[in-house]
TORROVEX-104617 format. One record per atom (N, C-alpha, C): x, y, z. Coordinates in steps of 0.2 Angstrom, whole numbers, padded with zeros to 4 digits, always signed. Atoms other than C-alpha are relative to their C-alpha. Layout:
N
XYZ ...
This chain:
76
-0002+0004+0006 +0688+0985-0029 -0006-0003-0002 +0006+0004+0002 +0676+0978-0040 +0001-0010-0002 -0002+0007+0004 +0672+0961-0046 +0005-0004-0005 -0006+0000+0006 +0682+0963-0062 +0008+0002+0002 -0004+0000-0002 +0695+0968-0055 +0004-0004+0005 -0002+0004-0002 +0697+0955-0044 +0000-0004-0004 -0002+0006+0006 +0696+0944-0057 +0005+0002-0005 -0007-0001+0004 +0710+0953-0067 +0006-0001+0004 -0009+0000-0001 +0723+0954-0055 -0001-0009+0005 -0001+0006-0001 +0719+0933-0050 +0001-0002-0006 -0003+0004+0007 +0722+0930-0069 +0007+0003+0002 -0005-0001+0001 +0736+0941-0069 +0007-0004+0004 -0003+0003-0005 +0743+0934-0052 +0002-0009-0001 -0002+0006+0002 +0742+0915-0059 +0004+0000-0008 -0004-0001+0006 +0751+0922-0076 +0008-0001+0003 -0006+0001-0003 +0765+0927-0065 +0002-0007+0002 -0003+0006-0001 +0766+0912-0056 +0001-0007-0004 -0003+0005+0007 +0767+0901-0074 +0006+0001-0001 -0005-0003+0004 +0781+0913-0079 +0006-0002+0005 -0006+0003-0004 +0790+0909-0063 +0002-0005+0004 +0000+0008-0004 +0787+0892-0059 +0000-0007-0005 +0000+0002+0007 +0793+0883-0078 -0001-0009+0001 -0001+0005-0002 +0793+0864-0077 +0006-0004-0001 -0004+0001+0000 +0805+0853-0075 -0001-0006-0004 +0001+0007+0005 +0810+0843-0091 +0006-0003-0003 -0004+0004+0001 +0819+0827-0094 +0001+0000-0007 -0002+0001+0008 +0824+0827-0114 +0002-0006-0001 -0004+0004+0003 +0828+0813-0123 +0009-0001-0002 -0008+0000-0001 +0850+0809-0124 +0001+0007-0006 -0004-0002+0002 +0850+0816-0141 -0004+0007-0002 +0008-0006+0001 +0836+0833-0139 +0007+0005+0005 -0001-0006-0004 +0843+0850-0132 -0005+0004+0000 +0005-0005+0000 +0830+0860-0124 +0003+0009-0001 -0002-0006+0001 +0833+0878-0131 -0003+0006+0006 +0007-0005-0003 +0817+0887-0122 -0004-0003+0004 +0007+0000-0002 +0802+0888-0111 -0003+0005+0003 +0002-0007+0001 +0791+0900-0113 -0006-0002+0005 +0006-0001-0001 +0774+0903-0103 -0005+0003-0005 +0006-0001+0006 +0759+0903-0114 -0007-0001+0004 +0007+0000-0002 +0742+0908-0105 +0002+0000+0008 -0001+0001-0008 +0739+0902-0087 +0000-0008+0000 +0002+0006+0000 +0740+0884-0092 +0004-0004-0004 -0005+0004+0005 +0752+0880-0105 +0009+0003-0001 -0008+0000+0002 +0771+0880-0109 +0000+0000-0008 -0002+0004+0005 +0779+0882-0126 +0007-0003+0001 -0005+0005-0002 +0795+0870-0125 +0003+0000-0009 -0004-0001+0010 +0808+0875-0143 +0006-0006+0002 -0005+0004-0001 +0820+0860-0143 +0005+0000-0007 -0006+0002+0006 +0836+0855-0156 +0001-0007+0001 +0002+0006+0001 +0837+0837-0161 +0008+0004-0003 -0008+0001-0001 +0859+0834-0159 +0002+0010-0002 -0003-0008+0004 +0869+0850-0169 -0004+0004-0004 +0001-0002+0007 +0857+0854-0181 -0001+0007+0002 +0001-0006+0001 +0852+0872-0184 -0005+0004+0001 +0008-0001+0001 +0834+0872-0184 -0003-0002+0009 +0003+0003-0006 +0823+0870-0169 -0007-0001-0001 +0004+0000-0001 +0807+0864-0165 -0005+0001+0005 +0003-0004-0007 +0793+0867-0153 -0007-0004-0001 +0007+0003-0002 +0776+0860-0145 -0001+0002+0006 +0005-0004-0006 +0764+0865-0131 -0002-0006+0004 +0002+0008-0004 +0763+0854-0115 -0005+0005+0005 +0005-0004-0005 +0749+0860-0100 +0004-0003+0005 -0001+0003-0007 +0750+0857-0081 -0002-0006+0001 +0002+0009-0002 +0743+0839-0083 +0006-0002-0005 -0002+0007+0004 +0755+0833-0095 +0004-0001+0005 -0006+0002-0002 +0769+0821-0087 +0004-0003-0005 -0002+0002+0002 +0773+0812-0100 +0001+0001-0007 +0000-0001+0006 +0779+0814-0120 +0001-0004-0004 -0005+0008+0002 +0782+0799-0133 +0008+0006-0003 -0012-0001+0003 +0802+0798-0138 +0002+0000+0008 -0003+0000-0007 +0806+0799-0119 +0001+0006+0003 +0002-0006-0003 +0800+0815-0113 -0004+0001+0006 +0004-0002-0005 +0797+0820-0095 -0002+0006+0003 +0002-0007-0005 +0787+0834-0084 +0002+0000+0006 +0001-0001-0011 +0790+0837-0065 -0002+0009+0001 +0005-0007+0000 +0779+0851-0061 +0001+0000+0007 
């Protein structure tokens, strides 16, 4: 094995472990988390619904964030 290929399958093998290790998050009372996607080897996307409405929203937290304003937590 060559150098690059140690370095592809260390990327790939921290991909997996993003995709199977999501974080754990507190919502605000009136937030429904829909989604959490893995994005890269370093970030989450996170789609939520604000009460019944229809529509969803979405935003990217990393492995440092803990905290979000409105009452948003991580446990990593």
């Amino acid at each position: 094995m060559g150098l690059l290929d140690l370095l592809a399958a260390g990327y790939l093998a921290k991909r997996a472990h993003h995709k199977l290790n999501p974080p754990i998050i507190e919502a605000p009372d009136d937030i429904t988390v829909i989604g959490v996607e893995a994005k890269g080897t370093n970030e989450y996307l996170i789609k939520f619904r604000k009460g019944d409405s229809g529509s969803w929203s979405s935003f990217r937290v990393s492995r440092n964030t803990r905290t979000r304003s409105g009452g948003w937590k991580f446990h990593w």
